[in-house]
C-alpha positions as a Markdown table, in Angstrom:
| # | Residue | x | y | z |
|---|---|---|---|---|
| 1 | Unk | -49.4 | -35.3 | -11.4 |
| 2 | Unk | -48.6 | -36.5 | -7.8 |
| 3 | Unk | -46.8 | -39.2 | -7.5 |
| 4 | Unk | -46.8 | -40.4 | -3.8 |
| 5 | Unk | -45.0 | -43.5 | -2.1 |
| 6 | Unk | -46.1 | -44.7 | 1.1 |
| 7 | Unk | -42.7 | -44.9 | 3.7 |
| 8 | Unk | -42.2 | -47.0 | 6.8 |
| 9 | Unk | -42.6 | -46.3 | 10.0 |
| 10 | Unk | -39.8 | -44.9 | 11.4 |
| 11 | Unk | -39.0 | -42.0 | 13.6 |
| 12 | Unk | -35.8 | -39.3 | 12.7 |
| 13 | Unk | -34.4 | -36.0 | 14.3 |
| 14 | Unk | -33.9 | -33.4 | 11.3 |
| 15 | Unk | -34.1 | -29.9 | 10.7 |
| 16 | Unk | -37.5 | -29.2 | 9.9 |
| 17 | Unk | -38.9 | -25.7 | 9.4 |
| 18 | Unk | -40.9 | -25.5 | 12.4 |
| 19 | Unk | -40.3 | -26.2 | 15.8 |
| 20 | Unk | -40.3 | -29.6 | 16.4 |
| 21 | Unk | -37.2 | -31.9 | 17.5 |
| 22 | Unk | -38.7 | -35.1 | 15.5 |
| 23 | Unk | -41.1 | -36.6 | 12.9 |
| 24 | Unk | -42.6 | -39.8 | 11.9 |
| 25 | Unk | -42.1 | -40.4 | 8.5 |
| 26 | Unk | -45.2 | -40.8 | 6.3 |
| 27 | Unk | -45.0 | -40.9 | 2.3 |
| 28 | Unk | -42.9 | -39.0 | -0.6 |
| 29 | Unk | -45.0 | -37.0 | -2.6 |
| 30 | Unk | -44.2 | -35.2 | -6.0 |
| 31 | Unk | -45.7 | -32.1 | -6.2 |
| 32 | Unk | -45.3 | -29.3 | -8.8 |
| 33 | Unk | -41.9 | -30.7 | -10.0 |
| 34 | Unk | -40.6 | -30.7 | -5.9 |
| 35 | Unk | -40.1 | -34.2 | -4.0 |
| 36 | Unk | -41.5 | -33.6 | -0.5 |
| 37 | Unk | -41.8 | -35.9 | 2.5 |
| 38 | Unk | -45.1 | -36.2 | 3.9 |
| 39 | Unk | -44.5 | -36.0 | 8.3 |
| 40 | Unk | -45.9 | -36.1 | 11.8 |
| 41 | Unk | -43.9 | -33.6 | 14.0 |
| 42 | Unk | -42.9 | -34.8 | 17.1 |
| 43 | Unk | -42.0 | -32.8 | 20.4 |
| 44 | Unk | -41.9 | -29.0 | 20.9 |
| 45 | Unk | -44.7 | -26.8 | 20.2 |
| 46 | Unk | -45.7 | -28.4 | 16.8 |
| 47 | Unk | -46.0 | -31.4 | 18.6 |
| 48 | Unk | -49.0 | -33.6 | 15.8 |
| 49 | Unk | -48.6 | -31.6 | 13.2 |
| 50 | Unk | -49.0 | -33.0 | 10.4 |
| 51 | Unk | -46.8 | -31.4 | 7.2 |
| 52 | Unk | -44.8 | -31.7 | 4.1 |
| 53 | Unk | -40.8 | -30.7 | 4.2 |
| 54 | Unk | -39.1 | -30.4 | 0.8 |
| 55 | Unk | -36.5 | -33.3 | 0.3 |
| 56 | Unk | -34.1 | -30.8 | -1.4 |
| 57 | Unk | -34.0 | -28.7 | 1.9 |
| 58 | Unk | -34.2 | -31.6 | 4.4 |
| 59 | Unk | -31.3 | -32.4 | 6.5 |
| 60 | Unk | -31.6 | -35.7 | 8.7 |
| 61 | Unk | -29.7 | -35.7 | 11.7 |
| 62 | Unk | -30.3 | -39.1 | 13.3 |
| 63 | Unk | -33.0 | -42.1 | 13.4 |
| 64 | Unk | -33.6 | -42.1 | 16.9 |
| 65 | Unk | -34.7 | -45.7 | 16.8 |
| 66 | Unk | -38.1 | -45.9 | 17.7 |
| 67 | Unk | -40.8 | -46.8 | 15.8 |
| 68 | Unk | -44.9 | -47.8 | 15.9 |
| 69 | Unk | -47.5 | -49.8 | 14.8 |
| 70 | Unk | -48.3 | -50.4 | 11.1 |
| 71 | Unk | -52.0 | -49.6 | 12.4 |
| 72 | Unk | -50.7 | -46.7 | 13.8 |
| 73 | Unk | -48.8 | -45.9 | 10.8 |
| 74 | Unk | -51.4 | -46.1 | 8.4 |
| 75 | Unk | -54.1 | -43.9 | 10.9 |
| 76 | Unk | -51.5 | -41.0 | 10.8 |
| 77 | Unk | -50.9 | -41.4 | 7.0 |
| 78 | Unk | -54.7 | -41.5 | 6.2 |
| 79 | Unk | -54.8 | -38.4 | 8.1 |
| 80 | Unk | -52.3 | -36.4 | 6.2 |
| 81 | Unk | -54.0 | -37.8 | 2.8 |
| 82 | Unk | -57.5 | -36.1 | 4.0 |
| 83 | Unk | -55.9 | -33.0 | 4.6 |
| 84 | Unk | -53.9 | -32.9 | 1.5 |
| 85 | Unk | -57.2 | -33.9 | -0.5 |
| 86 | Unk | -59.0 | -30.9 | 1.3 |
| 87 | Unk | -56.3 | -28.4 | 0.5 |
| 88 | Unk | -55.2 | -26.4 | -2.5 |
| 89 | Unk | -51.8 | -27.4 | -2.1 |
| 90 | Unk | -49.1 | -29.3 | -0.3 |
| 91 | Unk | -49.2 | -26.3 | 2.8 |
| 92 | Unk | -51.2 | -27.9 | 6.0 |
| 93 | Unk | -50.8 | -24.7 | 7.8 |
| 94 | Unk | -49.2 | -24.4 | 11.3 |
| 95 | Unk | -51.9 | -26.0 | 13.9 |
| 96 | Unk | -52.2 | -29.2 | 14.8 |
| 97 | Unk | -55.6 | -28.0 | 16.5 |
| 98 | Unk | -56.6 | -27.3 | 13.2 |
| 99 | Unk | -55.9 | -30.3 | 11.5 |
| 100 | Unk | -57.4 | -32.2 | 14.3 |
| 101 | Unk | -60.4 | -30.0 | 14.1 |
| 102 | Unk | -60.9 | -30.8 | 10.3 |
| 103 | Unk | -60.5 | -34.5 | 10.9 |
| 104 | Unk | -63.2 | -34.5 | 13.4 |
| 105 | Unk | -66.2 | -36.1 | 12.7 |
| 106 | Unk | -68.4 | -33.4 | 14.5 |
| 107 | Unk | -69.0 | -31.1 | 11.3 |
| 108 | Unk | -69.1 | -27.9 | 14.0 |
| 109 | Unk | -65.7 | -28.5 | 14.7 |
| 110 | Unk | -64.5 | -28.9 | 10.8 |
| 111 | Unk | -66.3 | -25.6 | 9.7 |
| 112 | Unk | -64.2 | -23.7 | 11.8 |
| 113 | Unk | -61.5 | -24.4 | 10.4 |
| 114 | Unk | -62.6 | -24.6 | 6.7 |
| 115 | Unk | -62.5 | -21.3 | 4.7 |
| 116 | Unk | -63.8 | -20.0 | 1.3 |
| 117 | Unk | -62.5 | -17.8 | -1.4 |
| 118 | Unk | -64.1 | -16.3 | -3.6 |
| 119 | Unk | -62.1 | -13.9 | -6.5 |
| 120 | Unk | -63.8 | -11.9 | -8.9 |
| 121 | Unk | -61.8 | -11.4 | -12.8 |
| 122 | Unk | -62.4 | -9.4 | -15.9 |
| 123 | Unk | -62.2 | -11.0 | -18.8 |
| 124 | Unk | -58.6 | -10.6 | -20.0 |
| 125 | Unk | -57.5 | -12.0 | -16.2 |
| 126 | Unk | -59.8 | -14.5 | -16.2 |
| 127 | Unk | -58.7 | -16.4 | -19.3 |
| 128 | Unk | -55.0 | -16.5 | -17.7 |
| 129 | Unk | -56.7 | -18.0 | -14.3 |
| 130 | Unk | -58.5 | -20.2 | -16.3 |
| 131 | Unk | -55.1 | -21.7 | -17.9 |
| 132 | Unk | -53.5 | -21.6 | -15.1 |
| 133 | Unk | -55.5 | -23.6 | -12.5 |
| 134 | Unk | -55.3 | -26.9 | -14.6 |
| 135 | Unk | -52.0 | -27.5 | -12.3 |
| 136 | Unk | -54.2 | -27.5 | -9.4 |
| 137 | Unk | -56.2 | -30.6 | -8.0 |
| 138 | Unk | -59.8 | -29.4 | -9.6 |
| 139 | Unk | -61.8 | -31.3 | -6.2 |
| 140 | Unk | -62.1 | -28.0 | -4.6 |
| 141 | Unk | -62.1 | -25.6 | -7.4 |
| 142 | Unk | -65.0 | -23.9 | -9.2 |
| 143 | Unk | -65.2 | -20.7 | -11.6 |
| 144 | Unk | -68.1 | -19.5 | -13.9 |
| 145 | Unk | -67.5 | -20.8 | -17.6 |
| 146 | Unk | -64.5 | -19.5 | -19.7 |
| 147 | Unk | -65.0 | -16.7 | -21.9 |
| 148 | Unk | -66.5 | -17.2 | -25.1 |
| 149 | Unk | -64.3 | -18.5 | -28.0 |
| 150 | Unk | -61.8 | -20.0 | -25.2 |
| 151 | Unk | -61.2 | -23.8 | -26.4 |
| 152 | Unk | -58.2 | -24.4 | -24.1 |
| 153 | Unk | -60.9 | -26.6 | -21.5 |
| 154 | Unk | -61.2 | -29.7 | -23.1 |
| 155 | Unk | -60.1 | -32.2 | -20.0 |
| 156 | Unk | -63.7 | -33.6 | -18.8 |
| 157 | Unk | -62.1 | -33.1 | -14.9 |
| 158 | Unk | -61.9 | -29.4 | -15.6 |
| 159 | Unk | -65.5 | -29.4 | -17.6 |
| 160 | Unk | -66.9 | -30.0 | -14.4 |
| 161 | Unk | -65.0 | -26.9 | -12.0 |
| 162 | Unk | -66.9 | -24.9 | -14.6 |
| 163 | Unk | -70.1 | -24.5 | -13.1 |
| 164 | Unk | -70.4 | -21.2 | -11.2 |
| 165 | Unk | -72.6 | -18.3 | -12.4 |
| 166 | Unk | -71.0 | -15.4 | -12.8 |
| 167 | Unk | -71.1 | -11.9 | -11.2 |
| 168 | Unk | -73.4 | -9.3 | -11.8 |
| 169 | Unk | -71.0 | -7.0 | -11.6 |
| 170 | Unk | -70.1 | -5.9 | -15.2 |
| 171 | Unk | -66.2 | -5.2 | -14.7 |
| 172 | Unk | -66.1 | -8.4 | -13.0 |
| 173 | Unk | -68.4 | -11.0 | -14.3 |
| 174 | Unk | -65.7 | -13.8 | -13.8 |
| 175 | Unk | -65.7 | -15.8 | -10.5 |
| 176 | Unk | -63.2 | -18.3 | -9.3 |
| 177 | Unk | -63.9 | -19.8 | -5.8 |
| 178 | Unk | -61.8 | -22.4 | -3.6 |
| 179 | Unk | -62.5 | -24.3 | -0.5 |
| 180 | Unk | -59.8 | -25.8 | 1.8 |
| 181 | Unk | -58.7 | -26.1 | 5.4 |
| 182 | Unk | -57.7 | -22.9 | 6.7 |
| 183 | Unk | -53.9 | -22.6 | 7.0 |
| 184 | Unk | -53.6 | -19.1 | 7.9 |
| 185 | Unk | -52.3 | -19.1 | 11.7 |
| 186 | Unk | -55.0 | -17.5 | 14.1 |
């Protein structure tokens, strides 16, 4: 379950794991058991990015002081929620061009930057994949239907990720395929 918490609008100098000497703060989001803290990176070459830090290995230096609209606020804070909703986990990757791109409204621009895999399984993998994906949002997941005699899917949400045909390939006839915004540096 995520739990997330919108925050104000407030600019800090802390320690974050790329380079960036500030961020605006945007929400608090619990995400496989971690607190994280949803930001907009500020200065140096990460300069928009938009990203999550874990609050257990957070250090804030400062608040420098500044801060922005509400309008403003909520914009950036939209922005992070689209590109949380489009990827299969709390990692944005490490371009703001990216994230940008995806935001865009011209759909050229957002398939660049949106990628697909696709995994094939034999039987005895599939059934752990199968299990195993129920801690993941299902909005951009989709496999062919569990083996036979597997009653473990009984969450309508998950019903649905079901729908792929499988492979006709007959050591893999399993298929498991994700979408989401491409956060593999280029």
């Amino acid at each position: 379950m995520n739990l997330i918490k919108e925050i104000d609008s407030r600019i800090i100098s802390a320690n974050l794991a790329i380079h960036s000497d500030a961020a605006w703060l945007l929400q608090i989001v619990f995400f496989n058991d971690v607190w994280y803290l949803g930001c907009e990176c500020v200065g140096g070459s990460s300069h928009g990015l938009l990203r999550f830090e874990r609050l257990d290995r957070l250090y804030i230096s400062q608040y420098l002081g500044k801060s922005r609209s509400q309008k403003e606020q909520r914009s950036n804070l939209e922005k992070l929620q689209k590109l949380l909703d489009a990827s299969f986990g709390i990692f944005l990757g490490y371009s703001a061009e990216d994230q940008n791109k995806f935001l865009s409204k011209n759909s050229s621009d957002k398939k660049e930057v949106i990628v697909t895999v696709e995994l094939w399984f034999d039987e005895e993998k599939f059934k752990f994949a199968c299990e195993k994906t129920k801690r993941f949002p299902s909005r951009n997941l989709k496999m062919s239907p569990p083996p036979k005699g597997s009653s473990f899917v009984k969450d309508e949400e998950y019903q649905k990720v079901f729908c792929l045909p499988g492979t006709k390939n007959e050591h893999f006839l399993h298929r498991f395929e994700v979408k989401s915004i491409n956060v593999v540096s280029k």
